[in-house]
Every structure is written in C-alpha cells, then in structure tokens.
N, C-alpha and C positions, 0 to 999 in steps of 0.2 A: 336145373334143380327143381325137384314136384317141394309145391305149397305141404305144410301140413295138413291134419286132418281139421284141428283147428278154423285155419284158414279158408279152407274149403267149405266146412258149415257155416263160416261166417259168409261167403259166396254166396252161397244158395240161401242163405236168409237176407241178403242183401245189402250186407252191412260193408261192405267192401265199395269204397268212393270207384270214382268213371276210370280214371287212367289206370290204377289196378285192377281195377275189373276186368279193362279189355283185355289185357295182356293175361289174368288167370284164363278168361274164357275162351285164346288163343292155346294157351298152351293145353290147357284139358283137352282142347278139340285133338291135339296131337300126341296126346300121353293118354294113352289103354289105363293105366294104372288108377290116374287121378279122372279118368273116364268111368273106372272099375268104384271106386271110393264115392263121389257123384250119384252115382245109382243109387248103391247103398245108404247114402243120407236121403235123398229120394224114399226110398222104400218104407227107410224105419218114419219117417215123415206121413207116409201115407196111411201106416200101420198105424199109428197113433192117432189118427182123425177116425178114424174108421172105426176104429175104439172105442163102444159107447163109455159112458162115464161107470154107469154100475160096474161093470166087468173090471175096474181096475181100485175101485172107493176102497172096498171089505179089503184089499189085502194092505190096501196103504194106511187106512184104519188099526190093522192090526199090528204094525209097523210100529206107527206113532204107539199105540197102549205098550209095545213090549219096550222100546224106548223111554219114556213117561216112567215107568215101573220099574227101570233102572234106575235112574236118577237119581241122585239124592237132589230135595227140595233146599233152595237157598234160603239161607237164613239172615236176618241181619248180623252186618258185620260189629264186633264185638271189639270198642275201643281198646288200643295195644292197653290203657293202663288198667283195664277190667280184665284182661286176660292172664289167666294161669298159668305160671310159670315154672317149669319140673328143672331143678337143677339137682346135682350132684350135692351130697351133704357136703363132703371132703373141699370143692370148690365154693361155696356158696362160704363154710368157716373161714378159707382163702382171702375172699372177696371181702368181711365183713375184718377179719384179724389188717388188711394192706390199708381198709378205709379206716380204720381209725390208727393206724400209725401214722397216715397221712395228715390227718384233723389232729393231732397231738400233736407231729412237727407244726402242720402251720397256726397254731397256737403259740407254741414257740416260737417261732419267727414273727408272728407278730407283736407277743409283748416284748421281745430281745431286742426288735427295731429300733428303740430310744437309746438302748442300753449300750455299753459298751464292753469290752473285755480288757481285761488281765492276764497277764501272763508272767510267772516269778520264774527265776531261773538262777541257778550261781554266777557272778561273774566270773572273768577269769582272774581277775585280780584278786579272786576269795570274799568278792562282796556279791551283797544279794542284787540282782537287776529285776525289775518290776519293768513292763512293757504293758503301758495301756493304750487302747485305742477307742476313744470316748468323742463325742459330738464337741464341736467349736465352743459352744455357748456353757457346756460344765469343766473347760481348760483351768481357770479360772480357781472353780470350787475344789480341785481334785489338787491344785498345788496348796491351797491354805490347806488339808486334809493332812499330806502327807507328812507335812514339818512344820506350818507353822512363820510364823514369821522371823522366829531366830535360828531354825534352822539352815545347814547348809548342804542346801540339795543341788546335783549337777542334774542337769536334764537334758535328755537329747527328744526334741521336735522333729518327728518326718512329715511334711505338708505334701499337701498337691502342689504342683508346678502354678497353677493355677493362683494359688493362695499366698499374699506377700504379705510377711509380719514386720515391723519394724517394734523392737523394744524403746518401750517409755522408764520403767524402772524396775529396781527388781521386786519380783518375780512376777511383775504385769507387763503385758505383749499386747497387741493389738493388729488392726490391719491398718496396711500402708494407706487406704482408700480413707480411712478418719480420722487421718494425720496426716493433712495436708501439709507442706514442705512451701517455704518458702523461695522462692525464684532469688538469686544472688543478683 
C-alpha cells in the first residue's frame, strides 16, 4: 500500500522518525508512483527557492487587500442584556398576558398558604355539611365560631396517620404527645 501525498512531504522534509523512514525509503525505491510523486515535491521545492521574493510579494499583497476589503471589521461584543430584541407583537402580548397570570396565581398561593377552605354541601339527611380544612393551631377558634358553647354540633376530624388526638372535654382535643398517660 503507497504512503499518502501527505506522508510523503512529510518524507522529504524529514519529519518522518528512522524506523518509518527506512521502510518509506524502501518502498519509493520500488514504487514508480510514489517515485513519480517524490519528484514532484522535489520540483515544486526547488521552484519555490528559486523564486526571488519580489516575483511572488504584489500578487500575495493583493490577496491579502482583496481579503482585508471583504471582511467586516470586529466589533466589540455587545452584552446579551444591551442587545436588541425583535419579537413578534402577537407573541411578546403572549408572553407578557402567561407572566402575569403566573404572578397573580403565586400571589395567591402565597397569601392562601395560612388560609384554609371551606366547602358547604347538602347533606343527605337534608342538613347543611360544611367541610373545613384549616391549620392545627385555628381547630380550636373555628369550633367556638360555629356554635358556641351551647351549641350541639357533630364533627367529623380526618388527621394525618401521623397526628394522635386524645379528647380532654368537650369541644377541646389535643395531642396524645401533651398528655401524658399514666403507666398502670
């Protein structure tokens, strides 16, 4: 298999270490082709020394001007938040109508976060059913609200698994944790 052309310039300019070398310089000696190719870097090598310098400056000067004169000149770059930005109207009202439905809900979620809800419903027995779901520490204020102390209200508690009330009296509840229990 012939070296590239590559390779081959790299040959003839020496850059090719000893044990590769002898083996390219084995086989050119026996390949026409890469014998053929060898020349030819040879040649264009010799043509190029031989070459005063004026005869090649003016065309390579005019190179570089016509180059040069194409170019656009760099500029400094131009921080993203200084830079100018073409949007569509249509998406840009989009964009401005989703960010403040966003900032409206989480206004709402965060003043609602203390808060708790309500929920009235008929029962089925033809009475009203109210379904609240209010923080531990307003349990308390929400039953003296509804009736009172002489009132007689039924209530249904759904806790976390988590959460153990033992009733003290009525209508005050507490947790099993500050009402310690006596050992028998």
């Amino acid at each position: 298999m012939c070296p590239d052309h590559e390779i081959l310039s790299a040959f003839l300019d020496g850059e090719i270490p000893f044990p590769w070398a002898r083996e390219i310089e084995n086989h050119v000696a026996g390949c026409p082709r890469c014998r053929a190719v060898l020349a030819g870097l040879r040649a264009t090598r010799r043509l190029l020394r031989e070459e005063s310098a004026e005869e090649w400056k003016a065309p390579m000067e005019r190179v570089r001007q016509r180059i040069l004169s194409q170019t656009v000149p760099l500029t400094r770059r131009v921080p993203v938040w200084r830079q100018r930005l073409s949007v569509p109207a249509p998406l840009a009202m989009l964009a401005a109508a989703l960010l403040v439905t966003l900032g409206v809900a989480l206004a709402m979620l965060i003043a609602r976060s203390d808060m708790g809800y309500v929920r009235i419903t008929k029962a089925p027995a033809g009475g009203t059913e109210y379904q609240f779901a209010i923080p531990y520490d307003r349990v308390e204020s929400l039953l003296k609200s509804v009736g009172g102390s002489e009132a007689n209200i039924e209530s249904v508690m759904t806790l976390p698994k988590n959460v153990k009330l033992v009733p003290v009296s009525e209508p005050r509840m507490g947790k099993a944790a500050e009402f310690p229990r006596k050992k028998p």
